[in-house]
VMD Tcl script that builds the backbone (N, CA, C; Angstrom):
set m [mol new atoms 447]
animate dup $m
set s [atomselect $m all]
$s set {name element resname resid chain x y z} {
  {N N UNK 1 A -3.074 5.818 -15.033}
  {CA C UNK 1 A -2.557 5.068 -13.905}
  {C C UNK 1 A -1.727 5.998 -13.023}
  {N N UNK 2 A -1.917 5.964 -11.610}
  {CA C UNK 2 A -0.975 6.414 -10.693}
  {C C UNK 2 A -1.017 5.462 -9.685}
  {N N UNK 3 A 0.295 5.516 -8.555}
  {CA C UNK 3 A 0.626 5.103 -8.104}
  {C C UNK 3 A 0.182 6.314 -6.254}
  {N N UNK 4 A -0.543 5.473 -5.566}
  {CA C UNK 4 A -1.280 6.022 -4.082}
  {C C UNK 4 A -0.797 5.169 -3.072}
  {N N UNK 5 A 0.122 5.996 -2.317}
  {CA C UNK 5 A 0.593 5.414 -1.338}
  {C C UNK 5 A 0.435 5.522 -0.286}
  {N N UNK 6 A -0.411 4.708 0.897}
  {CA C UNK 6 A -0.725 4.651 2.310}
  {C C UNK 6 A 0.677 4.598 3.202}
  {N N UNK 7 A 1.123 6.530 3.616}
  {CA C UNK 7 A 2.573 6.172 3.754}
  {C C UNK 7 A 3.042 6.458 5.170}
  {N N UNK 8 A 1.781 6.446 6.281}
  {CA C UNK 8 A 2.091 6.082 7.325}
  {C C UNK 8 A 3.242 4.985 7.684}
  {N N UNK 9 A 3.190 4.139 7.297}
  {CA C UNK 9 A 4.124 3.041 7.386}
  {C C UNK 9 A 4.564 2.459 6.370}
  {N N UNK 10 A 5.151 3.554 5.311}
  {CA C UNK 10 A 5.293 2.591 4.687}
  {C C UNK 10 A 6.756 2.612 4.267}
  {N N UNK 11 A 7.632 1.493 4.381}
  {CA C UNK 11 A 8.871 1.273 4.549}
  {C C UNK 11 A 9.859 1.508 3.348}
  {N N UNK 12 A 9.150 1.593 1.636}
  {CA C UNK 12 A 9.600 1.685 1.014}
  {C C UNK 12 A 9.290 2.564 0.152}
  {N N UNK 13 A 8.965 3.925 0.730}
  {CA C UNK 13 A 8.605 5.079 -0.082}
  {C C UNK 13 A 9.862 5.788 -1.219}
  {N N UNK 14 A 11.128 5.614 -0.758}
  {CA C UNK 14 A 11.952 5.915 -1.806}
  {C C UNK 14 A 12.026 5.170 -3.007}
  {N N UNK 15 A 11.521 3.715 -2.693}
  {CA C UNK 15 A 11.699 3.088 -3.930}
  {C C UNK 15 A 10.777 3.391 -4.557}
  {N N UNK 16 A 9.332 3.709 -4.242}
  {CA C UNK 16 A 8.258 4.009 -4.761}
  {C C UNK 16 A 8.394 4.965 -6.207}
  {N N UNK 17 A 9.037 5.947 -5.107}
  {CA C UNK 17 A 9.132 7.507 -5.792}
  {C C UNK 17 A 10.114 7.256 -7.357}
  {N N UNK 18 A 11.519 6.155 -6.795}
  {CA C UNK 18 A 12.282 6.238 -8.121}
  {C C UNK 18 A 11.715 5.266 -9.107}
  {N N UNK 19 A 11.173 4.331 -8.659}
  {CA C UNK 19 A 10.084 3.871 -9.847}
  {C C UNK 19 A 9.219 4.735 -10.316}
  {N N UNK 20 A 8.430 5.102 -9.603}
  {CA C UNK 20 A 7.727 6.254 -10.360}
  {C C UNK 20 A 7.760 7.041 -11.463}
  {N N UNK 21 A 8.873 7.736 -10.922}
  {CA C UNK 21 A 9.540 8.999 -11.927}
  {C C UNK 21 A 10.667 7.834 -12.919}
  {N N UNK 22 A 10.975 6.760 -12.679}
  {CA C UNK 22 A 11.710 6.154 -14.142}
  {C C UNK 22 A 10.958 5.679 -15.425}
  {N N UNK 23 A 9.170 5.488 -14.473}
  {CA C UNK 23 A 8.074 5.013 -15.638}
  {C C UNK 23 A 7.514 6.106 -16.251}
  {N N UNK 24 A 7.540 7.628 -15.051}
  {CA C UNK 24 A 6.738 8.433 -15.376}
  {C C UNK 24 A 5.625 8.135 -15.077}
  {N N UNK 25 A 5.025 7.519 -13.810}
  {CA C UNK 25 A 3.939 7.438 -12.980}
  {C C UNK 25 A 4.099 8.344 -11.804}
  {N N UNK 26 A 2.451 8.745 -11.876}
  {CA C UNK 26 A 2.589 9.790 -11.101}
  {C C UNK 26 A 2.577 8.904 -9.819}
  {N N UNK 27 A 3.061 10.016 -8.230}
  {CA C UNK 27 A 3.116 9.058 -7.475}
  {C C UNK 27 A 2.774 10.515 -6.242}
  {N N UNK 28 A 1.747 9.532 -5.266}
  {CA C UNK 28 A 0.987 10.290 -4.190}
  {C C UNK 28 A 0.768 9.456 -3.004}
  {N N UNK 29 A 1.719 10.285 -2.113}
  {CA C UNK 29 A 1.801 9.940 -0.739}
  {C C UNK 29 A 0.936 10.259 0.511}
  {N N UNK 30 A 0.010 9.658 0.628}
  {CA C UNK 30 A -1.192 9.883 1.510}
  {C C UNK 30 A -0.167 9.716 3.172}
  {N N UNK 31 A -0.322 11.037 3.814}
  {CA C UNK 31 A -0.236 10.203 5.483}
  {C C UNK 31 A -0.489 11.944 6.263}
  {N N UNK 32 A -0.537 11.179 7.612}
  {CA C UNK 32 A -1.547 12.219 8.521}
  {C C UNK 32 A -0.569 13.052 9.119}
  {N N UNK 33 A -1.039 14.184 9.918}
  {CA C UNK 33 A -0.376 15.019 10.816}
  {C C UNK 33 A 0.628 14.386 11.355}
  {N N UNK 34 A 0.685 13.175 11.915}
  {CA C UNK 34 A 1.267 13.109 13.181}
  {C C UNK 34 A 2.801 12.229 12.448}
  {N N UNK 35 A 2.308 11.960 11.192}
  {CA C UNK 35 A 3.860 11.120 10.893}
  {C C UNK 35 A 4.629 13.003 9.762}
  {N N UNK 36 A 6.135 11.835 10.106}
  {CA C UNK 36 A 6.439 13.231 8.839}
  {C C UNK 36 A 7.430 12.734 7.335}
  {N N UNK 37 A 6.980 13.585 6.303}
  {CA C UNK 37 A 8.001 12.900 5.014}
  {C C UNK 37 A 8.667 13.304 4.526}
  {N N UNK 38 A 10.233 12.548 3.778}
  {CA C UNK 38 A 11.063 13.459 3.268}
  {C C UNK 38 A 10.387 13.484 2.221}
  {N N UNK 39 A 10.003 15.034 2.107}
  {CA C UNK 39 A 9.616 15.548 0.385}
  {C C UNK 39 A 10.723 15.061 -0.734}
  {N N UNK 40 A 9.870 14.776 -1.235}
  {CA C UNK 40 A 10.995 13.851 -2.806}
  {C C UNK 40 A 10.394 14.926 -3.934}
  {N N UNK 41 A 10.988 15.321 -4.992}
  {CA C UNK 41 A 10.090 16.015 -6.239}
  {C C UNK 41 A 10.067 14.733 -6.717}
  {N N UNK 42 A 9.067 15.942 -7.400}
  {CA C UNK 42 A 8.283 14.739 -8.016}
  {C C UNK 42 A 6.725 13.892 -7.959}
  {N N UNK 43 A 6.558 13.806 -6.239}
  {CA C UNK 43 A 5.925 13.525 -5.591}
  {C C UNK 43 A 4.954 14.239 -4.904}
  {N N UNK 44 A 3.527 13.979 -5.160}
  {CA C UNK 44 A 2.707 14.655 -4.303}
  {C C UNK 44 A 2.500 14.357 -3.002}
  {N N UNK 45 A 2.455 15.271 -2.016}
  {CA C UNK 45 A 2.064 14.874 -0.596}
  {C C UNK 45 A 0.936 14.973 -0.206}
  {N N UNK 46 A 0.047 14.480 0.186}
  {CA C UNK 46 A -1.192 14.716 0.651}
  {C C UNK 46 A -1.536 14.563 2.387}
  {N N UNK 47 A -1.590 15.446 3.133}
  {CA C UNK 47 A -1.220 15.007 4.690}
  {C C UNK 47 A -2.918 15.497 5.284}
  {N N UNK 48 A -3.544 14.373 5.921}
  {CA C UNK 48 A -5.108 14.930 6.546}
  {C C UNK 48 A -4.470 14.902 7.693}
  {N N UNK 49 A -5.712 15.033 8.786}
  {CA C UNK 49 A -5.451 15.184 10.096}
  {C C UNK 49 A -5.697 13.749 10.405}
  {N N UNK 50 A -4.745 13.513 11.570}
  {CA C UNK 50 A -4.425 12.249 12.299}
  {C C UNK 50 A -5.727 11.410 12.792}
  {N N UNK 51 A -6.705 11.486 12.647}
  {CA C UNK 51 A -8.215 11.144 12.936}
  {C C UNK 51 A -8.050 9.538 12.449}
  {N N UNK 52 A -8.549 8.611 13.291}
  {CA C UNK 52 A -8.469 7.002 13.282}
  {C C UNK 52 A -8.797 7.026 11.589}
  {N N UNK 53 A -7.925 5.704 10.536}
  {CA C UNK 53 A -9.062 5.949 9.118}
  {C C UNK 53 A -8.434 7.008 8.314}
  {N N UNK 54 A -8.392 8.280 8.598}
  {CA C UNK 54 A -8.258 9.079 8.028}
  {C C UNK 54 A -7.933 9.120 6.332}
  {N N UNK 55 A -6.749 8.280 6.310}
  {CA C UNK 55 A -5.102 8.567 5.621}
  {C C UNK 55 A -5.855 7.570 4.543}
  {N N UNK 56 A -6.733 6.121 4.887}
  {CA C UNK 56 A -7.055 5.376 4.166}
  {C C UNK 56 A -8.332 5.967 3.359}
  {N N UNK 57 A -9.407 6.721 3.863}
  {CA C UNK 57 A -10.722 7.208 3.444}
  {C C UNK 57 A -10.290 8.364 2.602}
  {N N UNK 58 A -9.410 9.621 2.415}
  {CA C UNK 58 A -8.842 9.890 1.684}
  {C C UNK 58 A -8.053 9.517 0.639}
  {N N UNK 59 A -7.411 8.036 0.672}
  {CA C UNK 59 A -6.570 7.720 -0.306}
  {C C UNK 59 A -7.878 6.837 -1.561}
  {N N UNK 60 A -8.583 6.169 -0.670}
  {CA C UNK 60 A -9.688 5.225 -1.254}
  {C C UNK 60 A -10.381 6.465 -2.248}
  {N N UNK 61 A -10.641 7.443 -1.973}
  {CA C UNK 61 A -11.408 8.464 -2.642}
  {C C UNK 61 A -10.845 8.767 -3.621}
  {N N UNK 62 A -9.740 9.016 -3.551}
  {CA C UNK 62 A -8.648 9.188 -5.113}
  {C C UNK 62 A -8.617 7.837 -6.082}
  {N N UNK 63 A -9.057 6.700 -5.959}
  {CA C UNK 63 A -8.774 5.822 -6.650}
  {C C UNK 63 A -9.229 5.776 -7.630}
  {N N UNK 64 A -8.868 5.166 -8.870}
  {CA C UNK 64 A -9.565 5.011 -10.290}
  {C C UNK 64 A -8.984 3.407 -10.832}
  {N N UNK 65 A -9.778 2.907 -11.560}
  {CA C UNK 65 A -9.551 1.121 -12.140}
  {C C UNK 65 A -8.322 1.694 -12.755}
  {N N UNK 66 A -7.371 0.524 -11.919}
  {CA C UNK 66 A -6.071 0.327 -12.569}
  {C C UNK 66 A -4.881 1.046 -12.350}
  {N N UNK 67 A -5.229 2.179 -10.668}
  {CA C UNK 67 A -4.099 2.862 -10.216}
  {C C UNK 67 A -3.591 1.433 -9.120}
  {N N UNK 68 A -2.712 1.732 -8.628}
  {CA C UNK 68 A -1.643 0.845 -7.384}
  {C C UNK 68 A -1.582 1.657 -6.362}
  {N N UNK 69 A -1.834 0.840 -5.696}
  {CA C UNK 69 A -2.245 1.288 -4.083}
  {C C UNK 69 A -1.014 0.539 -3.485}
  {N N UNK 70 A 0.094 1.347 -2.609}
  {CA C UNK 70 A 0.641 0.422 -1.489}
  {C C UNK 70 A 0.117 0.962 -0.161}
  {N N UNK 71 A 0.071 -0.722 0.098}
  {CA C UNK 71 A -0.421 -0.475 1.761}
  {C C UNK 71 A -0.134 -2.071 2.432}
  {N N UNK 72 A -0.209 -2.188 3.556}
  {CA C UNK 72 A 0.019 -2.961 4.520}
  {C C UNK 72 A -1.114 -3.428 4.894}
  {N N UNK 73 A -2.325 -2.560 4.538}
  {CA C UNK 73 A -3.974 -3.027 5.282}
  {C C UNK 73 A -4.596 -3.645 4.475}
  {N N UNK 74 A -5.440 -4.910 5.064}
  {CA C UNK 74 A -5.715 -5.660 4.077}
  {C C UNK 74 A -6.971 -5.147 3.957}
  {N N UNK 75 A -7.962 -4.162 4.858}
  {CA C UNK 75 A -8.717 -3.783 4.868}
  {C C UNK 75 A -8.846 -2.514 3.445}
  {N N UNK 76 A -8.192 -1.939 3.358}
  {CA C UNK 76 A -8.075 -1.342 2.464}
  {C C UNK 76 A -7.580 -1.468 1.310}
  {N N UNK 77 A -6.981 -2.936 0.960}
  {CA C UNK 77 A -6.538 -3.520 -0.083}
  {C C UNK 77 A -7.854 -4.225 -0.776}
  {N N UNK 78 A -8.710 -4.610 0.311}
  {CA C UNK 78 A -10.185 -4.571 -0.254}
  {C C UNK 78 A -10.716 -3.973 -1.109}
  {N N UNK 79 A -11.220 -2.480 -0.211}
  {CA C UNK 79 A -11.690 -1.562 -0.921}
  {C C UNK 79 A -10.966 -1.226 -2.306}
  {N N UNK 80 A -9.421 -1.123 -2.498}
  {CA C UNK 80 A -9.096 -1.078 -3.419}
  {C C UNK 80 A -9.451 -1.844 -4.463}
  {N N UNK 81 A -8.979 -2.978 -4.506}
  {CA C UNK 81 A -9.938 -4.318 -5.281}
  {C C UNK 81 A -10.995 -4.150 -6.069}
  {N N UNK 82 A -12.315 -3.279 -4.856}
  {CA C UNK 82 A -13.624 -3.190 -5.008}
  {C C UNK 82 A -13.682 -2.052 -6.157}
  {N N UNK 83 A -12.738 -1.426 -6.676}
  {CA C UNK 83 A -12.573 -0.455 -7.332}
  {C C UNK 83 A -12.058 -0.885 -8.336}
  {N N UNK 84 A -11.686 -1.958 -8.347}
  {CA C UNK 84 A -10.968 -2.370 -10.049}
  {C C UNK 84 A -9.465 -2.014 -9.975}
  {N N UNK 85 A -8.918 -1.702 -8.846}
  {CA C UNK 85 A -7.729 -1.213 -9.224}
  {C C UNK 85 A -6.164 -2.525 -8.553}
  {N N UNK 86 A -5.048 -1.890 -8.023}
  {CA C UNK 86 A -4.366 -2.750 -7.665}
  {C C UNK 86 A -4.074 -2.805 -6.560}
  {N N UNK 87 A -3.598 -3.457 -5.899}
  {CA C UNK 87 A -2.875 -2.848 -4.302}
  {C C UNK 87 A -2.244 -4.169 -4.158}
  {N N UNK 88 A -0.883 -3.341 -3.665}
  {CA C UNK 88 A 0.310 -4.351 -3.044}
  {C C UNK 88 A 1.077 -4.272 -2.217}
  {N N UNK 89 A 1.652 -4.958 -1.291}
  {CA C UNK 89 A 2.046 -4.465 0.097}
  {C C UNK 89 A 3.734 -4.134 0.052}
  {N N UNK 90 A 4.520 -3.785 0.877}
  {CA C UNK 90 A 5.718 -3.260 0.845}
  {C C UNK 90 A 6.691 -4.455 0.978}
  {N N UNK 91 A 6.079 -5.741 0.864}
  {CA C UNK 91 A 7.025 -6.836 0.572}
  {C C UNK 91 A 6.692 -7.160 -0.692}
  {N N UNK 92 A 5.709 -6.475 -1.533}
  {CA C UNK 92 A 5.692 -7.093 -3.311}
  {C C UNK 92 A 4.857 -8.035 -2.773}
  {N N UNK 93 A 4.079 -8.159 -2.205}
  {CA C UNK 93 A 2.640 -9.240 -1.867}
  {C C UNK 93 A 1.350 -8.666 -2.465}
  {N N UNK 94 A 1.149 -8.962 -3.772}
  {CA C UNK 94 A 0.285 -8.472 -4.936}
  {C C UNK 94 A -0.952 -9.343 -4.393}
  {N N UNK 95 A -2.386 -8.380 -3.612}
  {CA C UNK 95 A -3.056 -8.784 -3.008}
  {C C UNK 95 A -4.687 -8.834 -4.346}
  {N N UNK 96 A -4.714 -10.190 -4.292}
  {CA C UNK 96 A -5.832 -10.546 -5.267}
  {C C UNK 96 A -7.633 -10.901 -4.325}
  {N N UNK 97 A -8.572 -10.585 -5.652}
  {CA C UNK 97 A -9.874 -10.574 -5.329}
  {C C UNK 97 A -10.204 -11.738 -4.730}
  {N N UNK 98 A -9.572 -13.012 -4.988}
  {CA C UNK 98 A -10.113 -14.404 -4.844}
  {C C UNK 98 A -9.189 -15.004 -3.336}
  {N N UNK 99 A -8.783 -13.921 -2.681}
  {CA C UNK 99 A -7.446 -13.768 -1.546}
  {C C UNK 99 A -8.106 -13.144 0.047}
  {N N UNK 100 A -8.389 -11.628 -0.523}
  {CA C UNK 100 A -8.636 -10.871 0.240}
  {C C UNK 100 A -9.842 -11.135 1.455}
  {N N UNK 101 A -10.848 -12.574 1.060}
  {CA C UNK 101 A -11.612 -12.453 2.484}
  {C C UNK 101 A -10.768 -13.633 2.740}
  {N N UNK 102 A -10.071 -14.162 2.818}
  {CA C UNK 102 A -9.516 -15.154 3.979}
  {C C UNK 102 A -8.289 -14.362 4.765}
  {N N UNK 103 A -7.837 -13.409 3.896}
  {CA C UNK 103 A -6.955 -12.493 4.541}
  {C C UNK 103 A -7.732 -11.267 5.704}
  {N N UNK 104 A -8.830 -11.208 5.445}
  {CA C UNK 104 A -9.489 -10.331 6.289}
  {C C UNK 104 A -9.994 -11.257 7.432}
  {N N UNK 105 A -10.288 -12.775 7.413}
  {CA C UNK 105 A -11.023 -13.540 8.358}
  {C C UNK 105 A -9.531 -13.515 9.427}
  {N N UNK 106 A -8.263 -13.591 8.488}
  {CA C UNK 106 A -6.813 -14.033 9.607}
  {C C UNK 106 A -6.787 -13.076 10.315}
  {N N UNK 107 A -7.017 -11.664 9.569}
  {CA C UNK 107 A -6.621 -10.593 10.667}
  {C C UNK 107 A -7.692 -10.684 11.581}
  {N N UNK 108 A -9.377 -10.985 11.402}
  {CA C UNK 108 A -10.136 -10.909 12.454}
  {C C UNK 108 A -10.182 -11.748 13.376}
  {N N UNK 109 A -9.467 -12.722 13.171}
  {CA C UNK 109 A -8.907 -14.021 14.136}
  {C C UNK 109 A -7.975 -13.792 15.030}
  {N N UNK 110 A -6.867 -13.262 14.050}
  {CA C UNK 110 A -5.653 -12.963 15.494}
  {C C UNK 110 A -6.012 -11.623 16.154}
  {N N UNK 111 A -7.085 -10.533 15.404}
  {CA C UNK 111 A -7.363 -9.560 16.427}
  {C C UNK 111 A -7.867 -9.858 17.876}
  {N N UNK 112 A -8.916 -11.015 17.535}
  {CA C UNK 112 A -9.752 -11.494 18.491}
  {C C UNK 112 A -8.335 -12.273 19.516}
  {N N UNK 113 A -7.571 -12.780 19.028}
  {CA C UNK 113 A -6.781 -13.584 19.502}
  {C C UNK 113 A -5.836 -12.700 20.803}
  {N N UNK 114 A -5.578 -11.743 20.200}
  {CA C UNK 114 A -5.242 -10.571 21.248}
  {C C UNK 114 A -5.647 -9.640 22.100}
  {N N UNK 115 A -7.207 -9.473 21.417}
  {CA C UNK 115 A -8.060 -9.111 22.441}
  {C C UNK 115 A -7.646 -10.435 23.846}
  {N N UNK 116 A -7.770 -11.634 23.828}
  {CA C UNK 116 A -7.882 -12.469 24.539}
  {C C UNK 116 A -6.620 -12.886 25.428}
  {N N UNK 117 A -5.537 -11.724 24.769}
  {CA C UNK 117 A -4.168 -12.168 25.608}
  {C C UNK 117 A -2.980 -13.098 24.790}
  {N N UNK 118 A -4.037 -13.865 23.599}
  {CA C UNK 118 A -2.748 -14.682 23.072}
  {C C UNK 118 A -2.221 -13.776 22.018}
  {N N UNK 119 A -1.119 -14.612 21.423}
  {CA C UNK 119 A -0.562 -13.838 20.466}
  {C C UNK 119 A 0.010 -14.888 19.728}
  {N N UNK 120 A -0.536 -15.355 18.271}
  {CA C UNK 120 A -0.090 -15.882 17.171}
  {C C UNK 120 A 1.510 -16.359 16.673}
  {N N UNK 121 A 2.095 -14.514 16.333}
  {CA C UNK 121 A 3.078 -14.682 16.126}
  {C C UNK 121 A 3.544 -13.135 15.979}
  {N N UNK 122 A 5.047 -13.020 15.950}
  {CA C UNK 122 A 5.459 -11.865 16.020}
  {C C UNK 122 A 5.786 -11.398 14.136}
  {N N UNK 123 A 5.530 -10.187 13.956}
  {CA C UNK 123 A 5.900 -9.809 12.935}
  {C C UNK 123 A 7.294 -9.845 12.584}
  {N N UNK 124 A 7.316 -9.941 11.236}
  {CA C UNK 124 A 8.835 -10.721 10.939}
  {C C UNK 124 A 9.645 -9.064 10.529}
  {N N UNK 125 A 10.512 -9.186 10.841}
  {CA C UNK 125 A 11.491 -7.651 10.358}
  {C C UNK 125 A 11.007 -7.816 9.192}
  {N N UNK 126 A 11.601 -6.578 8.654}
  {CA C UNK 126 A 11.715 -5.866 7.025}
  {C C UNK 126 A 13.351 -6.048 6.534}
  {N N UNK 127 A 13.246 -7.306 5.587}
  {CA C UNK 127 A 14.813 -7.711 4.872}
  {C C UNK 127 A 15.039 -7.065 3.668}
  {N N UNK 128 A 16.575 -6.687 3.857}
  {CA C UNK 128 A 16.982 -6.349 2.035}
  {C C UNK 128 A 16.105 -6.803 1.211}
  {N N UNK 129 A 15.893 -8.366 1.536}
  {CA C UNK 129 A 15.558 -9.132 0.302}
  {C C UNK 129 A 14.199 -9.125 0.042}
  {N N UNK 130 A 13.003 -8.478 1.364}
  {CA C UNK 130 A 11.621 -7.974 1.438}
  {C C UNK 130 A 11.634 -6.425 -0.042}
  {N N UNK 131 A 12.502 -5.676 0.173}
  {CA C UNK 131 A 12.704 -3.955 -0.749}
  {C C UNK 131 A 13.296 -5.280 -1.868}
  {N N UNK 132 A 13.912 -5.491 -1.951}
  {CA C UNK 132 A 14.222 -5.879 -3.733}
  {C C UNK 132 A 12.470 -7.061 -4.000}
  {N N UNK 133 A 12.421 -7.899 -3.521}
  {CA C UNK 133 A 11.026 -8.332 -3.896}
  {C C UNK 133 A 9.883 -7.405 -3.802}
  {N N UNK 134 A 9.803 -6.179 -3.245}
  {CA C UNK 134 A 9.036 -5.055 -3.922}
  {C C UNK 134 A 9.148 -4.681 -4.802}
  {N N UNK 135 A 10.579 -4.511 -4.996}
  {CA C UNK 135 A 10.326 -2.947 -6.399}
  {C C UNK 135 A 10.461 -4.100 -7.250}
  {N N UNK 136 A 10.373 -5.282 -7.519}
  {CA C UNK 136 A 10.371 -6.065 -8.876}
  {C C UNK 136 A 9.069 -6.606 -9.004}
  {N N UNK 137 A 8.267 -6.511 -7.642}
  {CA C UNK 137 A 6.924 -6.342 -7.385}
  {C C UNK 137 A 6.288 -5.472 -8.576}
  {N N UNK 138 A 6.780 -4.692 -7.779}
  {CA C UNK 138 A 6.218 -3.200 -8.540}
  {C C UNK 138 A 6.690 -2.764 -9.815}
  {N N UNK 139 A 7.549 -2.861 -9.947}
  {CA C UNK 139 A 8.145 -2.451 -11.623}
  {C C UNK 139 A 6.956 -3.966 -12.104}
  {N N UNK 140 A 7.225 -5.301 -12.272}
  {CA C UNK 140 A 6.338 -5.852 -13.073}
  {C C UNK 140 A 5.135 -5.735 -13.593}
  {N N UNK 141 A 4.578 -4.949 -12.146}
  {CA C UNK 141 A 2.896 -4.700 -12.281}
  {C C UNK 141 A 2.830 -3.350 -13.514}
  {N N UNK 142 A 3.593 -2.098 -12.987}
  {CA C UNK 142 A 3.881 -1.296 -13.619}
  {C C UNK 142 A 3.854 -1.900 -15.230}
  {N N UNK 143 A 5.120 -2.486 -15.264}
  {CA C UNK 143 A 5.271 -2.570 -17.141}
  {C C UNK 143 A 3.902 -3.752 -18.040}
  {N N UNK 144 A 3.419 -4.323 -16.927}
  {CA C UNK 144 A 1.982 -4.949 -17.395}
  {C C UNK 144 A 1.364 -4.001 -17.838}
  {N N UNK 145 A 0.911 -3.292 -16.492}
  {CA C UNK 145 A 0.156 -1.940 -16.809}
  {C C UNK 145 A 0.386 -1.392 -18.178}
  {N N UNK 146 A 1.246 -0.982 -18.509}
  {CA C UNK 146 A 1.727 0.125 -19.007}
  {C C UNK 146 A 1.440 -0.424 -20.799}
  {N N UNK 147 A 1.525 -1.757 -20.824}
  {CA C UNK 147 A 1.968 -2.540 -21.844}
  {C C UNK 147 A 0.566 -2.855 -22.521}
  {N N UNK 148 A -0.743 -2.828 -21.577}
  {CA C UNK 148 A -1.876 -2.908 -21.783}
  {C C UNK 148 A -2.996 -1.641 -22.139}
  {N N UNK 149 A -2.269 -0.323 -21.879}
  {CA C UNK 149 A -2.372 0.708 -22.409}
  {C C UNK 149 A -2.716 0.853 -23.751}
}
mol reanalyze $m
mol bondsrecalc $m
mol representation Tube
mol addrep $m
């Protein structure tokens, strides 16, 4: 098991990292040229070039049944899925097989929806209480994991 992180955006990479290294999961930070990261030890960096996709088609390639994927895309929480493995978003929103196409129909709805000028709704900030419902996110999945070993 490791832990692959889509870390263009992703808001809670420190917590990532100290979970990581407290389970002793390895932990790999996928993101492109154009963003930049504080190097943590510990942590692998993996940086492609900024090319649309990129950061996700590289991270998808590393996957194996039963690593954790964080990411924000539900598109790629798919593919993860399709792999047997886990993926969960940076609010601890543990994204399941029997989930993921109605979550892909919402995003192709409100895409269309904005193509058209409207707009749904605004994205909600990132709360304290979003990072603590991650990492208890994530530590749970973790000690499942780990426990099924």
């Amino acid at each position: 098991m490791k832990i692959l992180v889509d870390g263009d955006s992703c808001p809670v990479k420190d917590i990532i990292c100290n979970i990581g290294k407290e389970y002793g999961v390895q932990v790999l930070v996928f993101i492109s040229t154009a963003h930049w990261a504080k190097n943590q030890e510990d942590v692998e960096y993996i940086t492609v070039d900024s090319n649309y996709q990129e950061v996700d088609m590289k991270l998808i390639n590393q996957v194996s049944p039963d690593d954790i994927v964080i990411t924000n895309d539900y598109g790629l929480a798919a593919l993860v899925l399709a792999k047997e493995a886990y993926s969960i978003s940076a609010k601890g929103k543990i994204f399941k097989k029997d989930r993921i196409d109605y979550l892909l129909s919402r995003r192709h709805f409100a895409a269309k929806m904005r193509r058209q000028g409207k707009y749904l709704s605004k994205p909600s900030k990132y709360t304290k209480e979003d990072k603590e419902g991650f990492r208890l996110a994530l530590t749970e999945l973790i000690v499942k994991l780990l426990d099924n070993i």
